[in-house]
N, C-alpha and C positions, 0 to 999 in steps of 0.2 A: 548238493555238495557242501551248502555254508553248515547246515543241522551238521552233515558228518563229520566235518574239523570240530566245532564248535563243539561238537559231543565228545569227541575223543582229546580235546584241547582242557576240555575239564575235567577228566579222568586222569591225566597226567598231571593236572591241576590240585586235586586234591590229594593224591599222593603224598607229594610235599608237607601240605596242609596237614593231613593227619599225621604226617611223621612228627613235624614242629609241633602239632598241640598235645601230642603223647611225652614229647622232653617236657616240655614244659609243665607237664600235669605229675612228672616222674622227679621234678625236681623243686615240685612246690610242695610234693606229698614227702620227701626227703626234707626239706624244707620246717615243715610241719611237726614233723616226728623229732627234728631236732630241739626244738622252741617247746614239744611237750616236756622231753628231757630235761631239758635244763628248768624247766617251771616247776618239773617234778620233785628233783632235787632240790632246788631252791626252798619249797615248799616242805621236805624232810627238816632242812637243817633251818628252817624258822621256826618248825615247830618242837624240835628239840629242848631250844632252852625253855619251851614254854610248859614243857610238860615235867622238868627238871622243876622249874618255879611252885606247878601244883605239890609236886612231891613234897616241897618245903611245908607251902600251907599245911597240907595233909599231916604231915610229922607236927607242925606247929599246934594245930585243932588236938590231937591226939594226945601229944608230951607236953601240953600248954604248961600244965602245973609247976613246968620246971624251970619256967621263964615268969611265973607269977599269971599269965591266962586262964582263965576260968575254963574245964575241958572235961572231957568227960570222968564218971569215976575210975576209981584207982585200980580197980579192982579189972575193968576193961582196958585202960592200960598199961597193965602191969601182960593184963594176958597179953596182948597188942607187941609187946617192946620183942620180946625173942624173934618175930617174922618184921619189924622194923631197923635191924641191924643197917640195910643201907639207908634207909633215909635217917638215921641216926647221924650216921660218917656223912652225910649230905647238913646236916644241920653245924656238927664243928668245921666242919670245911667252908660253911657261910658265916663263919662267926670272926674270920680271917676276912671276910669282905664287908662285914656288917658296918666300920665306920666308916666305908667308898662302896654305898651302892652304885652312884652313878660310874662309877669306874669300871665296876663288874658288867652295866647294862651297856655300857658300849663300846666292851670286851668282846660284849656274845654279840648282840647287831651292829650291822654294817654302818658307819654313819659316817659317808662321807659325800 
């Protein structure tokens, strides 16, 4: 008789057990999925200005001449300039920031 309590004492035993480590596994994976999201986006919007910054380079290497930078020939771009209309307006629009870099850099990152 003790084997048959003891058997059927841990079957009503583990019930519980499984039910409490299914919440548990259902709200660590909710959990989880949360903490990707927000890393996800986190990770969009840092890498935003950073890809805004290459554009500038890129505009700068290209239109150097126009700043006195040595770049490539005229002739590339001249061709260049028609398909660089926004990093153009991206270049005067830095030129409003150009004497408070550090004001624009921790405009875009968080620093507190």
């Amino acid at each position: 008789m003790i084997n048959e309590y003891s058997e059927s004492d841990e079957k009503s035993a583990e019930k519980p057990i499984e039910s409490i480590s299914r919440k548990i596994k259902a709200r660590l994976l909710a959990l989880w999925e949360t903490a990707d999201s927000v890393a996800r986006n986190k990770a969009v919007e840092t890498l935003e200005p950073e890809l805004e910054e290459l554009e500038h380079v890129f505009a700068l290497l290209v239109q150097g001449a126009f700043v006195g930078i040595p770049s490539p020939p005229m002739q590339i771009s001249l061709a260049l300039l028609p398909l660089m209309e926004r990093e153009m307006m991206l270049m005067m629009d830095k030129i409003d920031t150009a004497n408070e870099p550090l004001s624009h850099l921790f405009s875009i990152f968080d620093v507190s």
